[in-house]
VEXLUM-205598 format. One record per residue: x, y, z of N, C-alpha, C, O in turn; residue in one letter. Coordinates in pm, 1 decimal, always signed. Each point is the difference from the previous one (the first is absolute). Layout:
residues N
REC|X|Y|Z|X|Y|Z|X|Y|Z|X|Y|Z|A
...
***
This chain:
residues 187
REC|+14463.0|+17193.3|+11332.3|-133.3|-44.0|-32.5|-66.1|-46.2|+129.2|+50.3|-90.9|+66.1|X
REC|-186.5|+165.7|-21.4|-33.4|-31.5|+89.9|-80.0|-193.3|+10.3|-85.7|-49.2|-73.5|X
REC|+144.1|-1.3|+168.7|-58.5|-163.6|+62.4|-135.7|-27.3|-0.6|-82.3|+66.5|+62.8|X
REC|+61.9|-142.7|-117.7|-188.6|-29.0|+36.6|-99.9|+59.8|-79.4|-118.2|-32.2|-12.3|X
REC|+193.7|+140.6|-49.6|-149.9|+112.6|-43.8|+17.3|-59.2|-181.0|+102.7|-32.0|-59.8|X
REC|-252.5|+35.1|+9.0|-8.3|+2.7|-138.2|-0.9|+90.8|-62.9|-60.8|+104.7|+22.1|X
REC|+153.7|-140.8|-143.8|+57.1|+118.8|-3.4|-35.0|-21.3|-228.3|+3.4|-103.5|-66.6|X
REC|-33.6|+259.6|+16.9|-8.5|-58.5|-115.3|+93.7|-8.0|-112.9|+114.7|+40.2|+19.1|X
REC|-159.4|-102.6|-173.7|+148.7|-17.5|-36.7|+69.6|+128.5|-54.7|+116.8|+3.8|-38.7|X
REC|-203.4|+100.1|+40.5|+142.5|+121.6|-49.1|+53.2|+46.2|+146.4|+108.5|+57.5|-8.4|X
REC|-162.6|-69.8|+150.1|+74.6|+26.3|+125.4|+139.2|-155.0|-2.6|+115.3|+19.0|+38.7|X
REC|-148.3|-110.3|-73.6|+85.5|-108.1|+13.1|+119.3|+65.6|-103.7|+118.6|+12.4|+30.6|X
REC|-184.5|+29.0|-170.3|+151.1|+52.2|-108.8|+68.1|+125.6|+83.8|+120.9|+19.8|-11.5|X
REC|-193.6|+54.6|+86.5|+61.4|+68.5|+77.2|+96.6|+5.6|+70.3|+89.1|+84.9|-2.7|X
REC|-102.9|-201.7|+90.8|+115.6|-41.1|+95.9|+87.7|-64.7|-45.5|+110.1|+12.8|+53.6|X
REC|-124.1|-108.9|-171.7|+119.9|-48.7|-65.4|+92.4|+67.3|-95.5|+100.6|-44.7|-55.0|X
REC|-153.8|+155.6|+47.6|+114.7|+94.9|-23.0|+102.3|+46.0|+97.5|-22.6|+82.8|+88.3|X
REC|+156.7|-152.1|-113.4|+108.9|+31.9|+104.8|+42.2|+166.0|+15.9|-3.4|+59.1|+107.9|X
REC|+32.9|-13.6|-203.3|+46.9|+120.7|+14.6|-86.5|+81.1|-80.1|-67.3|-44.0|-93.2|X
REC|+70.3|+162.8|+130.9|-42.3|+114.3|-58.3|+54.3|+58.8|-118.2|+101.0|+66.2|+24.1|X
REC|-136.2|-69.1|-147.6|+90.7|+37.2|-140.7|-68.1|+121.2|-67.7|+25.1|+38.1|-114.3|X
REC|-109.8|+14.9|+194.7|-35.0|+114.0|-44.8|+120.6|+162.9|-76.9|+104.9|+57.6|+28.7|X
REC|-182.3|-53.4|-103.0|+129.7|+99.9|-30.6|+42.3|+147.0|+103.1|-63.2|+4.1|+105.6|X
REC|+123.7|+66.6|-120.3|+2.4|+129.8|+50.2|+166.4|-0.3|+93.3|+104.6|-32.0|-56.4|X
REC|-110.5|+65.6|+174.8|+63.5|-8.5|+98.6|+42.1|-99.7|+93.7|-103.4|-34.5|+57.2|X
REC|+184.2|-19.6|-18.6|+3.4|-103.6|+103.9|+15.8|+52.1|+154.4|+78.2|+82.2|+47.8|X
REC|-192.1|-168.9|+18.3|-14.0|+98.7|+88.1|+78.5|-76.4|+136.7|+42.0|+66.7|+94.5|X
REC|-30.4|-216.6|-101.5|+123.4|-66.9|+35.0|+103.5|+15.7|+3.9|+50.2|-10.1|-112.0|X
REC|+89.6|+54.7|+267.7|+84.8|+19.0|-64.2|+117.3|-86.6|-39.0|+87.1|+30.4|-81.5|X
REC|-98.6|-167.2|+166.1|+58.3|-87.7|-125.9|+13.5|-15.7|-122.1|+100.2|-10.5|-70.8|X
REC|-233.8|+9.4|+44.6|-34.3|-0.5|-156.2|+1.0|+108.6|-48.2|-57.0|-18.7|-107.4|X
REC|+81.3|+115.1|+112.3|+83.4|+124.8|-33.9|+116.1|-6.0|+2.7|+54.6|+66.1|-88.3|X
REC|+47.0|-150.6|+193.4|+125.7|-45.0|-39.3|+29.0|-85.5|-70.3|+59.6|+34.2|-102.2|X
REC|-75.9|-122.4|+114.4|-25.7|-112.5|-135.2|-5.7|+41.4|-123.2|+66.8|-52.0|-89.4|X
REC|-161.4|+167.4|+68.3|-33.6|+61.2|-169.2|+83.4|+76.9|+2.9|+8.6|+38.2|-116.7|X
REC|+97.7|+38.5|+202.6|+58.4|+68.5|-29.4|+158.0|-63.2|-52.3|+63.4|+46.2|-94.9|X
REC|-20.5|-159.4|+179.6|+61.4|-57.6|-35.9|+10.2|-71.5|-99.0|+103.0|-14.1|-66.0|X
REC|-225.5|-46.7|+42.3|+12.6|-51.6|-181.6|+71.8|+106.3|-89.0|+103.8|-11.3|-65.3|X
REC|-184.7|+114.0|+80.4|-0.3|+80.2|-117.9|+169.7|+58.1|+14.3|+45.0|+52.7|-101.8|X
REC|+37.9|-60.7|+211.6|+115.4|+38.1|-22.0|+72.7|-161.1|-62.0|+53.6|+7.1|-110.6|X
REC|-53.6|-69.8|+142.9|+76.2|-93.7|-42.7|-63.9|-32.1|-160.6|+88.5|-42.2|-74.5|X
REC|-237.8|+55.5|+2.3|+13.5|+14.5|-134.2|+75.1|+109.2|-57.9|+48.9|-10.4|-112.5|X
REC|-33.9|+142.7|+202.5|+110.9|+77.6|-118.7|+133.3|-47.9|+26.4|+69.1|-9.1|-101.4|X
REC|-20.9|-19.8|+195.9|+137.0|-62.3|-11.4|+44.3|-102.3|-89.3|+100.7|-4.6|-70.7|X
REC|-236.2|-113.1|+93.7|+45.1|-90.8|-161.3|+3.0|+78.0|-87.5|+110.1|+4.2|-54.9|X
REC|-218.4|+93.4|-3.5|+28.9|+61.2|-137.1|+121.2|+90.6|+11.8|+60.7|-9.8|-106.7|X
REC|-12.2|+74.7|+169.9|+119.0|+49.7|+12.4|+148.0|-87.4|-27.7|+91.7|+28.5|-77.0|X
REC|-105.2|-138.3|+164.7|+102.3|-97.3|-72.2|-31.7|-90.9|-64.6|+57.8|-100.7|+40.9|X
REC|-148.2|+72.8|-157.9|-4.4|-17.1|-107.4|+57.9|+57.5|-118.5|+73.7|-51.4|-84.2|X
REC|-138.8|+211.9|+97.2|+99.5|+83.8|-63.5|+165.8|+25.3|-36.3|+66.3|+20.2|-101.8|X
REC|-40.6|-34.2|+251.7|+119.1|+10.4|+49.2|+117.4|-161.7|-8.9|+121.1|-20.0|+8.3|X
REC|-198.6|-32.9|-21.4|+77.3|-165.7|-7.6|-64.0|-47.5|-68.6|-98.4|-64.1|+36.8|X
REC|+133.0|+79.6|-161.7|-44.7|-44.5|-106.4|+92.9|-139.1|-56.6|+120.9|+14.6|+17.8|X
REC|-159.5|-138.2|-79.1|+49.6|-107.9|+1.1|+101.9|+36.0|-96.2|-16.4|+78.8|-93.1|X
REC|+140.8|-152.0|+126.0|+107.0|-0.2|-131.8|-51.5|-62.3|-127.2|+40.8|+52.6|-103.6|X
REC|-100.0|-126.3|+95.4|-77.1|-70.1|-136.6|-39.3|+134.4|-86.9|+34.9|+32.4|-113.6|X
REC|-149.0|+56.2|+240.8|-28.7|+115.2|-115.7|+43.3|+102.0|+5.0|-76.5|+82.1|-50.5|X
REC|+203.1|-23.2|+103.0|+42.2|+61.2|+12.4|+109.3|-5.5|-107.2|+53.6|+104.1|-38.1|X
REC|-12.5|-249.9|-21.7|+84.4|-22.4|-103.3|-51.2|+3.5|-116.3|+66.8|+31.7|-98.4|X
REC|-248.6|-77.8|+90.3|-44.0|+34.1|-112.3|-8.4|+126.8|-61.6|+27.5|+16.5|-118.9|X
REC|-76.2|+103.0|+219.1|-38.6|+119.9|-68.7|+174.1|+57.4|-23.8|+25.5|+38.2|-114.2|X
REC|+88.3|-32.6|+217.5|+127.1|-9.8|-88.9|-14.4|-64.0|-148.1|-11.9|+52.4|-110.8|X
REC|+15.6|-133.4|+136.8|+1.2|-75.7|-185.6|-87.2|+93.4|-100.3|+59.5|+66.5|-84.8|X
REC|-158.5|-63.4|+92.0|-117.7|+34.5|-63.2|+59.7|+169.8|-23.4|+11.1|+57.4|-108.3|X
REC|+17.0|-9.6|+226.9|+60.8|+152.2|-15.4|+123.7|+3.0|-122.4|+35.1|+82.9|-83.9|X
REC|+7.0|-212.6|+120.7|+132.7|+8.2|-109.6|+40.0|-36.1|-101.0|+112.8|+9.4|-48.3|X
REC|-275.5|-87.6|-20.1|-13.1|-34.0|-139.2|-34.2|+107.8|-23.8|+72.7|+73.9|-66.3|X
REC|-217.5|-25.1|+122.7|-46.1|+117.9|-77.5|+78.1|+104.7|-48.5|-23.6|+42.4|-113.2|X
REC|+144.9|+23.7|+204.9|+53.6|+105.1|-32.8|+110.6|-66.4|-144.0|+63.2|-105.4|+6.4|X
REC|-65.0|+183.7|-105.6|+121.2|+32.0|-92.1|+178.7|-36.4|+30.1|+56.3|+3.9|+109.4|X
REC|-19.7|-24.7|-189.1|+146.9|+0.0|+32.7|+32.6|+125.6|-7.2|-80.5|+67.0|-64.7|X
REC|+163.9|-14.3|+105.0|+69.1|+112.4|+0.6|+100.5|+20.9|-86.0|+60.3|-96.0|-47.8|X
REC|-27.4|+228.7|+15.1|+113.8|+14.8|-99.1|+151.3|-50.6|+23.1|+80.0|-49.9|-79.1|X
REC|-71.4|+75.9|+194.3|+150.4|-41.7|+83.4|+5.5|-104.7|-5.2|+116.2|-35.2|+20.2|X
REC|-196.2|-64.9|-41.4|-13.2|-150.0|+40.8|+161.9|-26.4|-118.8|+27.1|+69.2|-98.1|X
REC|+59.0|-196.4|+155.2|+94.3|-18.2|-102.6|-22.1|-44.5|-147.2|+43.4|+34.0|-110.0|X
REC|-171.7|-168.9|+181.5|-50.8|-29.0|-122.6|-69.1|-12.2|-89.6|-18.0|-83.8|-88.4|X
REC|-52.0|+247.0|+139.4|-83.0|+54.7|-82.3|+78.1|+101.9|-110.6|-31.2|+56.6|-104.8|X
REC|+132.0|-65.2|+176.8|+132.9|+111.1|-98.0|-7.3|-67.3|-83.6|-95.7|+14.7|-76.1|X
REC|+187.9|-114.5|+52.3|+35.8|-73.1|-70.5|-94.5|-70.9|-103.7|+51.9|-57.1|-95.8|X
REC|-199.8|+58.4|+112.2|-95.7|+8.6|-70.7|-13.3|+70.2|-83.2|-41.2|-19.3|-114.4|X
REC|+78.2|+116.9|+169.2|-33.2|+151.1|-95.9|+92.9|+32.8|-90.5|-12.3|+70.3|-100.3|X
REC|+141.1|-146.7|+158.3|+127.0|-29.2|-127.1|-26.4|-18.3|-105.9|+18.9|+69.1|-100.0|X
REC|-89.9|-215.3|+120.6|-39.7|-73.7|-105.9|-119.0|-11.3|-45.1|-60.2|-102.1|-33.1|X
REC|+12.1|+259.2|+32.1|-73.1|+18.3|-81.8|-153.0|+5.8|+19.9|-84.9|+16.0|-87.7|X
REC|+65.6|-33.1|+228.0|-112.5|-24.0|+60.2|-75.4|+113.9|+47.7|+43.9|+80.3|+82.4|X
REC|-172.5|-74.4|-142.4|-86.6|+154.3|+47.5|-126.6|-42.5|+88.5|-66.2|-84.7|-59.9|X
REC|+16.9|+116.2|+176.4|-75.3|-37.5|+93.2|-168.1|+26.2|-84.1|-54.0|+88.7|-66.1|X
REC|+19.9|-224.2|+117.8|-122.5|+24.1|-80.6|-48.0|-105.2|-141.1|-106.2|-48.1|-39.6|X
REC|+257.1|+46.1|-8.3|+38.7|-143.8|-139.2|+9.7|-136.2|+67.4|+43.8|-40.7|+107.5|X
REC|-102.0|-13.0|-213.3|+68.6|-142.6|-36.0|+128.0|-21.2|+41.6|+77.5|+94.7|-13.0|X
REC|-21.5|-234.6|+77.7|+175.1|-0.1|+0.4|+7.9|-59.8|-174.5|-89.1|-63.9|-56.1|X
REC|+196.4|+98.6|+7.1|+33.1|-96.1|-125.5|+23.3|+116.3|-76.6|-22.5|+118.0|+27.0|X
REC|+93.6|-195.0|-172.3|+18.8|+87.6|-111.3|-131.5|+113.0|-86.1|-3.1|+113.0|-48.7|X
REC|-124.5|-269.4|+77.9|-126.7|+42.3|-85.4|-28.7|+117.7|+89.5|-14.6|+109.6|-54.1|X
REC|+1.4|-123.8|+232.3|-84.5|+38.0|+109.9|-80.7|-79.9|+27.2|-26.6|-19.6|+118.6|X
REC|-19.4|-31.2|-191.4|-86.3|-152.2|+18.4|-8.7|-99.0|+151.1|-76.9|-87.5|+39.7|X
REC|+204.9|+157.5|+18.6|-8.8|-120.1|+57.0|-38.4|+78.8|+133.9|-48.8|+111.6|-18.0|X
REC|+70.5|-172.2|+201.6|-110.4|+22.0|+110.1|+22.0|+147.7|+20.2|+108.8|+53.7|-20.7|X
REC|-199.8|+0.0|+55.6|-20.4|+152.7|+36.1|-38.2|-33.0|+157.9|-25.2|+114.3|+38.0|X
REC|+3.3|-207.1|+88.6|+27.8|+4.9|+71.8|+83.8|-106.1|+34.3|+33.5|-94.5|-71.5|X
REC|+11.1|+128.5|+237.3|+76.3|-103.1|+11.4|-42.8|-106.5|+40.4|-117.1|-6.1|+37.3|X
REC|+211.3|-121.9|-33.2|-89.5|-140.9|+42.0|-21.2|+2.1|+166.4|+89.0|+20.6|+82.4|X
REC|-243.0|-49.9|-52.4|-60.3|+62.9|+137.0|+61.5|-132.7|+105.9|+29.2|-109.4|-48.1|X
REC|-21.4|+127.9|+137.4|+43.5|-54.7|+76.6|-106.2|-90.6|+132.6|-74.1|+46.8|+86.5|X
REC|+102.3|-162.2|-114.2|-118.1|-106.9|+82.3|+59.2|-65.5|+90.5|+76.2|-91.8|-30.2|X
REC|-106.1|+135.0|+189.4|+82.9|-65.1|+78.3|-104.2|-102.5|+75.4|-122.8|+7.8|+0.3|X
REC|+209.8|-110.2|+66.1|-53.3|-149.4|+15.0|-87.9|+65.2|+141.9|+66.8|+97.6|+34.1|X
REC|-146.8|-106.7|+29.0|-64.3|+62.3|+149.8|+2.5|-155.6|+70.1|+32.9|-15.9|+117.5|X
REC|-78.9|-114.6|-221.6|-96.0|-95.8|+57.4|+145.8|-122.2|+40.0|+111.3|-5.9|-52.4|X
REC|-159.1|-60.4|+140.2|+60.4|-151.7|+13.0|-0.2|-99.0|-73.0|+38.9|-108.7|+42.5|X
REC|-90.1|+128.8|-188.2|-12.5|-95.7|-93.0|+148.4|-18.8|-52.6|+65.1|+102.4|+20.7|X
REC|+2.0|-194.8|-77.7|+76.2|-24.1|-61.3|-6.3|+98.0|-168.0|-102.7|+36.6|-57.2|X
REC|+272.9|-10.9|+3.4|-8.5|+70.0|-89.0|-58.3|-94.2|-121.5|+49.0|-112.9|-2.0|X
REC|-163.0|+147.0|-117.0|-67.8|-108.6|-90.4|-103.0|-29.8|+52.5|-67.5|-61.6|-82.6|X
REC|+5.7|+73.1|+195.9|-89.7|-85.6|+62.9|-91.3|+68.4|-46.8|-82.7|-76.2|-49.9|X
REC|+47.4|+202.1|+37.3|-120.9|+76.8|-51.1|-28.0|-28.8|-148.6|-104.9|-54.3|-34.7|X
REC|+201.9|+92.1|-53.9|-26.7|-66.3|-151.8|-50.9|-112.4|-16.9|-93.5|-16.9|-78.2|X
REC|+156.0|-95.8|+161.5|-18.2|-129.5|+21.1|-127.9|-30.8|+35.3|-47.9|-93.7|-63.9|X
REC|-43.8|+159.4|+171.8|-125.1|-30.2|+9.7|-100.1|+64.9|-64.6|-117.4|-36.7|-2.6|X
REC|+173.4|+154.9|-61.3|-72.7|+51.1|-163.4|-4.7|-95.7|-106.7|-110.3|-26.9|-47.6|X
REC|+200.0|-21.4|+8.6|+37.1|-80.4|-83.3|-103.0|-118.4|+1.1|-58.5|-27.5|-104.8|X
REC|+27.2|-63.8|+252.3|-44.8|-139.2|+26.6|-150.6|+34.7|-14.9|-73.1|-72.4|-67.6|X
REC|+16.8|+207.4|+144.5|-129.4|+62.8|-23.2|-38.0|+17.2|-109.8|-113.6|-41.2|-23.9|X
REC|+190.1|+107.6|-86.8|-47.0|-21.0|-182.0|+13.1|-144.8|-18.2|-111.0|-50.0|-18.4|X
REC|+235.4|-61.5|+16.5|-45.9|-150.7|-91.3|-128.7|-42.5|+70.7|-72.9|-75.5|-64.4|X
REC|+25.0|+120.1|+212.9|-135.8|-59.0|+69.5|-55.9|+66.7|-90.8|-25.2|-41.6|-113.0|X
REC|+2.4|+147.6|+155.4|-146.1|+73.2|-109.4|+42.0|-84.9|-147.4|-98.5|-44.7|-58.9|X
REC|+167.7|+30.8|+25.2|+18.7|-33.4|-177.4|-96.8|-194.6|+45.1|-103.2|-50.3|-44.2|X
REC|+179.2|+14.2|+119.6|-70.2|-152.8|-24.8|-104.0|+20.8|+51.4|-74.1|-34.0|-92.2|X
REC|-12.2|+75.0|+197.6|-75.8|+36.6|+20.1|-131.7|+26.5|-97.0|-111.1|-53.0|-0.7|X
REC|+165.5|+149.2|-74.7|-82.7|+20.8|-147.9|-25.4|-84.5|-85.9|-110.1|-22.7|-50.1|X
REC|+250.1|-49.2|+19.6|-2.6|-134.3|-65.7|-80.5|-125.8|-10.2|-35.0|-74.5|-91.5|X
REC|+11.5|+83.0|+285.6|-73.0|-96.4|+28.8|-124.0|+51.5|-10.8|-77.3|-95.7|+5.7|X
REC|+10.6|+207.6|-19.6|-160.3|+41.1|+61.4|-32.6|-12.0|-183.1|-115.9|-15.4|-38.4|X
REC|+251.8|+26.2|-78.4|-30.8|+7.2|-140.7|-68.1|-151.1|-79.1|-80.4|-28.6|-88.8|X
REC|+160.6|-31.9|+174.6|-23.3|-168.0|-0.5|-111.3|-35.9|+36.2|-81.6|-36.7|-84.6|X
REC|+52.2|+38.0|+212.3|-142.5|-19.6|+54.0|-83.5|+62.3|-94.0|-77.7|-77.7|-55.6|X
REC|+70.8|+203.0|+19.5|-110.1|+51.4|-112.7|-29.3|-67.8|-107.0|-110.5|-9.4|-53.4|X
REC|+250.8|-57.7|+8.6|-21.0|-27.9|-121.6|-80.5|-171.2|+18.0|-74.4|-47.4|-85.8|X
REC|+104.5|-8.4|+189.8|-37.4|-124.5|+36.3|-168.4|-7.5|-12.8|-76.5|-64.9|-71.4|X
REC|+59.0|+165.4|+178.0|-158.4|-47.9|-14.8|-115.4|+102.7|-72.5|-106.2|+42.4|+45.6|X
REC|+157.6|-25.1|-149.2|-114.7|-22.6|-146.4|-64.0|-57.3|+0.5|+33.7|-105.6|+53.6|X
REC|-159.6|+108.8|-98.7|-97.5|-81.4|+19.8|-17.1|-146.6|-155.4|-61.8|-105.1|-16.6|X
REC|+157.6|+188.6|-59.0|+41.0|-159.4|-108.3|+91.8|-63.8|+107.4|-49.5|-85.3|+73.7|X
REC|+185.7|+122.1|-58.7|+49.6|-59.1|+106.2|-39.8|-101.1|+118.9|+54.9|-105.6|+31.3|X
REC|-160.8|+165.8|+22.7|-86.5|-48.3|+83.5|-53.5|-140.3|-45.0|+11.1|-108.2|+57.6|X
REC|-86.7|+146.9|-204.8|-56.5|-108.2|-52.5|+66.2|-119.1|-68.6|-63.7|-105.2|-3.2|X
REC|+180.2|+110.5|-49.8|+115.8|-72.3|+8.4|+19.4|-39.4|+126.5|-60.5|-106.3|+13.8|X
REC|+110.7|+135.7|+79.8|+54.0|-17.1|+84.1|-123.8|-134.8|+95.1|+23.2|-90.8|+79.8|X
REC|-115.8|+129.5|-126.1|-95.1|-62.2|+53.5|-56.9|-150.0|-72.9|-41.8|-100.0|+58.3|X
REC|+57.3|+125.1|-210.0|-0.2|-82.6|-69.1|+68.0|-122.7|-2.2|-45.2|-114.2|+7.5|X
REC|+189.2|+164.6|-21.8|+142.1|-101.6|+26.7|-17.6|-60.2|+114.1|+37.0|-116.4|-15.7|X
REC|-92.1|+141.6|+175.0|+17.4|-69.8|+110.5|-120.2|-90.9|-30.0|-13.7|-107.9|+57.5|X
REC|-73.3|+154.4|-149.5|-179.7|-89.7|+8.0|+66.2|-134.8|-115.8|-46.9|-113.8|-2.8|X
REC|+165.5|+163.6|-86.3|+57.4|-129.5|-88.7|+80.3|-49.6|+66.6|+40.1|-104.5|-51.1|X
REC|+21.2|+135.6|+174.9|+119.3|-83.0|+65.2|-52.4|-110.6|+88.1|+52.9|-110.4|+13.0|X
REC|-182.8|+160.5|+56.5|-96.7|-104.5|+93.2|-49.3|-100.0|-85.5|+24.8|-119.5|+15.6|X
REC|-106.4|+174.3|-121.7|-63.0|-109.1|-98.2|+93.5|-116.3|-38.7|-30.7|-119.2|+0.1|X
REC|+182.3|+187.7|-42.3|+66.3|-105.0|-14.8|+61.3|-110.4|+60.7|+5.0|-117.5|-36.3|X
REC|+55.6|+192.7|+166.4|+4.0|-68.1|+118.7|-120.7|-95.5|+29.8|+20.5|-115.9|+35.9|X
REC|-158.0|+171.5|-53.0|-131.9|-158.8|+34.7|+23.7|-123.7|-71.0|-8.9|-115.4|+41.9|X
REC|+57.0|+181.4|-215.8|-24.7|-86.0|-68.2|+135.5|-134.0|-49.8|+5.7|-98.3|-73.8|X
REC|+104.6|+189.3|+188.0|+147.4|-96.0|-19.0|-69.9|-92.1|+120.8|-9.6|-117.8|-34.5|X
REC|-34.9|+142.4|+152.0|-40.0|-75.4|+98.5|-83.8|-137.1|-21.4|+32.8|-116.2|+24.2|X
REC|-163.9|+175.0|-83.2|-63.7|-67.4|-102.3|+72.5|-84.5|-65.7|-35.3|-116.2|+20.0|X
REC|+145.1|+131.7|-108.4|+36.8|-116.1|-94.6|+128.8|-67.7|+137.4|+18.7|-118.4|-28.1|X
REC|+45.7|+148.2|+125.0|+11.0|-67.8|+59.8|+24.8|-90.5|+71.6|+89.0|-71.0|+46.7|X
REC|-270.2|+107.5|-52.3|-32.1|-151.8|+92.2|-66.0|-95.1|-69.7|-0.2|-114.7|+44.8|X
REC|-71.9|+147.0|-174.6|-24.1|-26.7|-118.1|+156.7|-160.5|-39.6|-27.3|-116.5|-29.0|X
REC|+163.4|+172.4|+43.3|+115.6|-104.0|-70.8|-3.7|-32.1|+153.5|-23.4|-120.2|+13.1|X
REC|+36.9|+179.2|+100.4|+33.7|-136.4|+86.6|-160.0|-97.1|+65.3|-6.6|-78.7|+94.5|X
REC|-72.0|+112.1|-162.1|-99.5|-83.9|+7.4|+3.9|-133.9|-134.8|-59.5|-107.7|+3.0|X
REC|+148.0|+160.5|-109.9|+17.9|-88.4|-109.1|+117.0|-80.7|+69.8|-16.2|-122.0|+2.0|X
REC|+109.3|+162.4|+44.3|+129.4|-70.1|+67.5|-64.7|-54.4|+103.3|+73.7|-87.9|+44.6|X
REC|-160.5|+93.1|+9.2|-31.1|-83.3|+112.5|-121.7|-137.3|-56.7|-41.9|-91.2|+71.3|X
REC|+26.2|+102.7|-139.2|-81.7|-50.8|-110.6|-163.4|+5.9|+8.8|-80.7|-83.6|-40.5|X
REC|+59.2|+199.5|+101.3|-152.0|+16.0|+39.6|-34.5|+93.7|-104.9|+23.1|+120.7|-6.9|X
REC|-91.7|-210.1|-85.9|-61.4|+88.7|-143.6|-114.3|-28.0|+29.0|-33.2|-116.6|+21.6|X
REC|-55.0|+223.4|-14.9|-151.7|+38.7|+34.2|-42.0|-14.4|-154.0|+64.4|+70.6|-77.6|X
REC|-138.6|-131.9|+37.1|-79.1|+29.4|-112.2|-116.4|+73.4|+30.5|-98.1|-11.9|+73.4|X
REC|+159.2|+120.0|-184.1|-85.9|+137.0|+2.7|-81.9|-21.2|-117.7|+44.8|-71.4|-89.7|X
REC|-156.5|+123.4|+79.2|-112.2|-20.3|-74.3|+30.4|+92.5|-85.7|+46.4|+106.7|+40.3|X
REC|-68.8|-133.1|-185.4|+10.0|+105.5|-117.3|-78.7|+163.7|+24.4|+34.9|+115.2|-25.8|X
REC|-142.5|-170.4|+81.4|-119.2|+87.8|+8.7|+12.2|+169.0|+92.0|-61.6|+106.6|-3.6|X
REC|+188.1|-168.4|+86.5|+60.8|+61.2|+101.1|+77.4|+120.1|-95.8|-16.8|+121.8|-6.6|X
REC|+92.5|-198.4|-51.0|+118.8|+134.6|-42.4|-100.7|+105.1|-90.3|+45.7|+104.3|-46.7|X
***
């Protein structure tokens, strides 16, 4: 940016553009090495990505490969199934009634303790349950008879409270022996 000279503000956005990002060709040949080098080292990650694939999922799609597929005939104890009577496709049991697949298999992945998941299913429903309980309560509380009760009873608890105060001071004004004669006219 040339020193001294005024300069205006789309020549100023001008110069504060560091590099050139125009598309096409790079006509730099650093920066022609640079881009060339990126672009080899992104196919190499995707290459060993492919290629080194984590044991985690590499054990899953095993698994998954090896529920999905069937037992086989050779299997021993699928023989011996078939001994007793067993045709692929049925119920196990006398009726057939009973599982037509087998029981699926749930393995632990997490650091939680074994129970710990039921366990915080479990504490999440009695919350939601009291939860409800409590929002059922509150509803039922403020009714507007409720209300008016509620409002009533505290307006008879004050009144009464004035009027125990009232009597008193009323007996310890008699115990002290200061009897005011009150005029009939009064009460």
């Amino acid at each position: 940016m040339p020193v001294g000279s005024s300069l205006s503000l789309q020549d100023m956005w001008c110069y504060s553009i560091p590099n050139d990002v125009r598309p096409g060709l790079i006509r730099d040949h650093s920066l022609q090495r640079q881009a060339e080098m990126d672009k080899k080292k992104q196919q190499t990650n995707m290459k060993n990505k492919e290629l080194f694939r984590s044991h985690r999922a590499v054990e899953l799609e095993r698994r998954e490969e090896g529920l999905s597929s069937a037992i086989s005939n050779n299997n021993k104890g699928f023989a011996l199934m078939q001994k007793m009577g067993y045709k692929p496709g049925t119920g196990i049991g006398k009726s057939g009634s009973g599982r037509v697949e087998p029981v699926t298999i749930a393995l632990k992945t997490d650091r939680q303790g074994i129970g710990r998941e039921t366990a915080l299913r479990r504490l999440a429903v009695e919350k939601a349950a009291i939860r409800q309980r409590q929002r059922q309560r509150r509803e039922q509380e403020f009714t507007v008879e409720n209300f008016r009760a509620h409002r009533s009873q505290k307006h008879l608890e004050i009144q009464t409270a004035k009027d125990l105060r009232s009597c008193q001071r009323v007996c310890e004004g008699l115990d002290k022996g200061q009897v005011r004669a009150r005029s009939t006219l009064a009460l």
